[in-house]
C-alpha positions as a Python dict, from the first residue, in 0.01 Angstrom:
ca = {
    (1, 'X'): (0, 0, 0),
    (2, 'X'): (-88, 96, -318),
    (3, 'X'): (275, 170, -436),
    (4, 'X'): (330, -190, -325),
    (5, 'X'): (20, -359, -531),
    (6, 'X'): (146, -136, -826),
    (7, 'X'): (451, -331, -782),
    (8, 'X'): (403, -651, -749),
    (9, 'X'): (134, -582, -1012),
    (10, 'X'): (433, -561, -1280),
    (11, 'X'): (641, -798, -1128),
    (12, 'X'): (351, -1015, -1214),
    (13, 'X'): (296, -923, -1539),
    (14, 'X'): (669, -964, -1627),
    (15, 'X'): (676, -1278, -1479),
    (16, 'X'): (394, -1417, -1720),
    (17, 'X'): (591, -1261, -2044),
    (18, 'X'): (913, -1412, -1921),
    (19, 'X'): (785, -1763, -1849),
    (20, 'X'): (606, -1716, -2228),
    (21, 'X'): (894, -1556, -2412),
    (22, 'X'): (1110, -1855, -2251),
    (23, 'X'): (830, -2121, -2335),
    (24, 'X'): (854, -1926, -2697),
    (25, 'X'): (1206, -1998, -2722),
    (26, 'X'): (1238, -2376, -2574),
    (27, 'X'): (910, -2513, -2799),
    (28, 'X'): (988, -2300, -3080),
    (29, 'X'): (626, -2217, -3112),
    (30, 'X'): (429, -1945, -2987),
    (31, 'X'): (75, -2157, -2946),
    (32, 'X'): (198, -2424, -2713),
    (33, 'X'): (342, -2162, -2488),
    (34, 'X'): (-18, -2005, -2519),
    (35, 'X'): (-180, -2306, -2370),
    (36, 'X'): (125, -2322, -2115),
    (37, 'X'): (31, -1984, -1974),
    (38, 'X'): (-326, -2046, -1977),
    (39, 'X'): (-244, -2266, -1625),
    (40, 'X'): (-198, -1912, -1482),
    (41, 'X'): (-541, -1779, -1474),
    (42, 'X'): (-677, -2164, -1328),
    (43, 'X'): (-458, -2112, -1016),
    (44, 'X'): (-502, -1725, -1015),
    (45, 'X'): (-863, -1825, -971),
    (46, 'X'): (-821, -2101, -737),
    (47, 'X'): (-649, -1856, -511),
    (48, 'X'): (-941, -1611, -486),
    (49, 'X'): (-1157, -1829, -422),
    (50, 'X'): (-1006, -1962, -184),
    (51, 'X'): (-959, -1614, -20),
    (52, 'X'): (-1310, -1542, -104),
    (53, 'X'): (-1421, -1818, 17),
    (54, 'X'): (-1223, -1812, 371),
    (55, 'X'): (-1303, -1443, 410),
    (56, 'X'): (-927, -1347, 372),
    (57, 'X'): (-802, -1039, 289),
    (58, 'X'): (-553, -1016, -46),
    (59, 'X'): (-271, -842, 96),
    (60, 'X'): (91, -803, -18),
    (61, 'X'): (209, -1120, 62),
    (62, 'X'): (-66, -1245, -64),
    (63, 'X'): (-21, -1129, -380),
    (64, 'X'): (341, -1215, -338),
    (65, 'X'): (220, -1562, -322),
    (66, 'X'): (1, -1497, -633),
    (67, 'X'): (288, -1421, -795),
    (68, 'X'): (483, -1737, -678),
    (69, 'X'): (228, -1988, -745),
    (70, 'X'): (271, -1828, -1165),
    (71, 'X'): (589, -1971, -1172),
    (72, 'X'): (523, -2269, -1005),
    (73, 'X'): (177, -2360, -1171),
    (74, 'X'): (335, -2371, -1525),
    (75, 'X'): (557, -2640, -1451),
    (76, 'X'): (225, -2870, -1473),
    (77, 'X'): (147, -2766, -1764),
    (78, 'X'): (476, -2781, -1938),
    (79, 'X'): (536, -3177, -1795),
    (80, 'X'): (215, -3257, -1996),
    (81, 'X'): (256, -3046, -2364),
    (82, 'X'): (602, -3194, -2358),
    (83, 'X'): (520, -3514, -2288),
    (84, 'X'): (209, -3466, -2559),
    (85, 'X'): (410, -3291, -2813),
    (86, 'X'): (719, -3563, -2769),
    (87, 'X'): (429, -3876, -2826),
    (88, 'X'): (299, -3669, -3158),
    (89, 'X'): (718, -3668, -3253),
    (90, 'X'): (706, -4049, -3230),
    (91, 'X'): (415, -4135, -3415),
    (92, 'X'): (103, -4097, -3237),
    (93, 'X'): (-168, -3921, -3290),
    (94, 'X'): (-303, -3627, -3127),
    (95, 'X'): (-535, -3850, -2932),
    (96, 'X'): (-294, -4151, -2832),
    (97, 'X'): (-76, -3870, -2741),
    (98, 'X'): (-331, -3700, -2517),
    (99, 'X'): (-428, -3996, -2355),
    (100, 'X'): (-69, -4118, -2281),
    (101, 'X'): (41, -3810, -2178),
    (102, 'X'): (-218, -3802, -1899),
    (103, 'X'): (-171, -4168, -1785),
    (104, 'X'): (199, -4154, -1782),
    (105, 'X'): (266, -3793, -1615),
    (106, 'X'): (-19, -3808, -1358),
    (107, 'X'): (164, -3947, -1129),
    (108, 'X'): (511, -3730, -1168),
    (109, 'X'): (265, -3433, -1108),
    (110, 'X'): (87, -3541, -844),
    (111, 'X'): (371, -3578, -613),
    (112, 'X'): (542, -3267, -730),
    (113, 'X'): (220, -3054, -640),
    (114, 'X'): (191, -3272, -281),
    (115, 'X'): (504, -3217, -175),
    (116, 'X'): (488, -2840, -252),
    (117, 'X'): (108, -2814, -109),
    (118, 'X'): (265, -3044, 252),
    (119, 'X'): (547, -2836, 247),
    (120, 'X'): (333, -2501, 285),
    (121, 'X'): (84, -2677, 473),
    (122, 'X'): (284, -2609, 779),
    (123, 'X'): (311, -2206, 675),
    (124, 'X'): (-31, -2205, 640),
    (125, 'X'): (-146, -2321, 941),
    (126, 'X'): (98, -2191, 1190),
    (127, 'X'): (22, -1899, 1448),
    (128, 'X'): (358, -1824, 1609),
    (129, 'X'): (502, -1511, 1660),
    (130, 'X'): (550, -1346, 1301),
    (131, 'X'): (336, -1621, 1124),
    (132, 'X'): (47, -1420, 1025),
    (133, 'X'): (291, -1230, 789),
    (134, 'X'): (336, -1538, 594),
    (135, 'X'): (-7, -1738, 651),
    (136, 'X'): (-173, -1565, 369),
    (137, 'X'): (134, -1668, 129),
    (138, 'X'): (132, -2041, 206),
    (139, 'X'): (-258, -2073, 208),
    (140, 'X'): (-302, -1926, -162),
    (141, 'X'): (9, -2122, -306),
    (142, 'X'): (-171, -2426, -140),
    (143, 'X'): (-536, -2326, -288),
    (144, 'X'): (-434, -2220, -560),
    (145, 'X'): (-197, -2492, -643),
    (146, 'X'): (-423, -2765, -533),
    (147, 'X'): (-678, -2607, -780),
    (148, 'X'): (-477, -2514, -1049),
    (149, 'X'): (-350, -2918, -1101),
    (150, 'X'): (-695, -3027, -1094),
    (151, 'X'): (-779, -2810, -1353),
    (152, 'X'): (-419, -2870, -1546),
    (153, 'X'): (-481, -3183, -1543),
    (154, 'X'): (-819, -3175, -1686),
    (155, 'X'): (-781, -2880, -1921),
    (156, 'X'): (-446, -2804, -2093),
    (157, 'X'): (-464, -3186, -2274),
    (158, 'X'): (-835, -3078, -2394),
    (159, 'X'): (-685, -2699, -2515),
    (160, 'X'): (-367, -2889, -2720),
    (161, 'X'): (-597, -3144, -2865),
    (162, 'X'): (-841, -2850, -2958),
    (163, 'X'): (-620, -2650, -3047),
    (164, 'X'): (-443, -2922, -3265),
    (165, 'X'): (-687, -2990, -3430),
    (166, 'X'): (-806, -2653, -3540),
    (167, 'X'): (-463, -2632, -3679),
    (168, 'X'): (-469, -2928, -3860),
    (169, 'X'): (-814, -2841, -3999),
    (170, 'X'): (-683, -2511, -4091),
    (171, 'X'): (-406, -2673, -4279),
    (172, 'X'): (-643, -2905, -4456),
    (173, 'X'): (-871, -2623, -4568),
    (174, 'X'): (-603, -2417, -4748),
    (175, 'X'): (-405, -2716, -4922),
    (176, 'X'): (-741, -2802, -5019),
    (177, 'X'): (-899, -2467, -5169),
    (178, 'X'): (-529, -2276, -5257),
    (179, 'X'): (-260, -2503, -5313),
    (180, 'X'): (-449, -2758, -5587),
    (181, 'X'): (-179, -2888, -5783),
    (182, 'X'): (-269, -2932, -6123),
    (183, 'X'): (-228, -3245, -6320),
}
């Protein structure tokens, strides 16, 4: 069991660099692919708590499902930064960008993560012969998933426009204080 949790402990980690290193690559930037990934740990934590909170066990399909709902759960995330980051490239601001990326991708997300969560549903709840291998899969992909775009939706569009605006801040401060052109 342990050789198996070692496992699908690094398949799990190499998931997460792969998914960033390809995020890296298709935004060439390594800080939006930084608030990409940061989805992970919202529906990591939506699926313990669910098990925690259903008195389930985290076994190895379990944590296969963990390791599902990682490359599932990004997809949220990467609808809304692209939406964001393709509003900043025609003309709006950080906050108009925000805002219209939430209005306008709400929807396309919501269904996406429905039918996903009512497809599983099924897996979840079944108790057939052979079922209780793949109950614990389905029911943390569900939790977790059902948390996770909650929390997507919420947080990643707060984390770019922080993050944003650190930057621009940042950028501010040192044309400021190091690059004054002289007259």
């Amino acid at each position: 069991m342990s050789k198996i949790f070692s496992q699908l402990s690094s398949t799990f980690v190499l998931g997460i660099f792969m998914i960033y290193f390809i995020l890296v690559w298709q935004f060439e930037s390594f800080i939006l692919p930084l608030i990409i990934v940061f989805s992970i740990p919202l529906s990591t934590m939506g699926a313990l708590f669910g098990l925690y909170l259903t008195g389930r066990s985290l076994d190895a399909m379990v944590f296969v499902g963990i390791v599902m709902l990682v490359g599932i759960v990004v997809n949220n995330a990467i609808v809304l930064i692209d939406f964001i980051k393709h509003r900043i490239e025609l003309g709006d601001n950080i906050s108009r960008a925000v805002i219209t990326a939430g209005k306008t991708r709400l929807r396309p997300i919501l269904m996406t993560t429905m039918t996903t969560v009512l497809g599983m549903i099924p897996l979840a709840i079944s108790n057939g012969e052979g079922a209780e291998m793949y109950n614990g899969m389905a029911f943390v992909v569900v939790v977790g998933l059902s948390i996770a775009t909650f929390l997507t939706l919420l947080l990643i569009p707060a984390i770019y426009y922080i993050v944003e605006d650190m930057r621009e801040r940042t950028i501010y401060f040192f044309e400021k204080n190091f690059l004054k052109t002289e007259k």
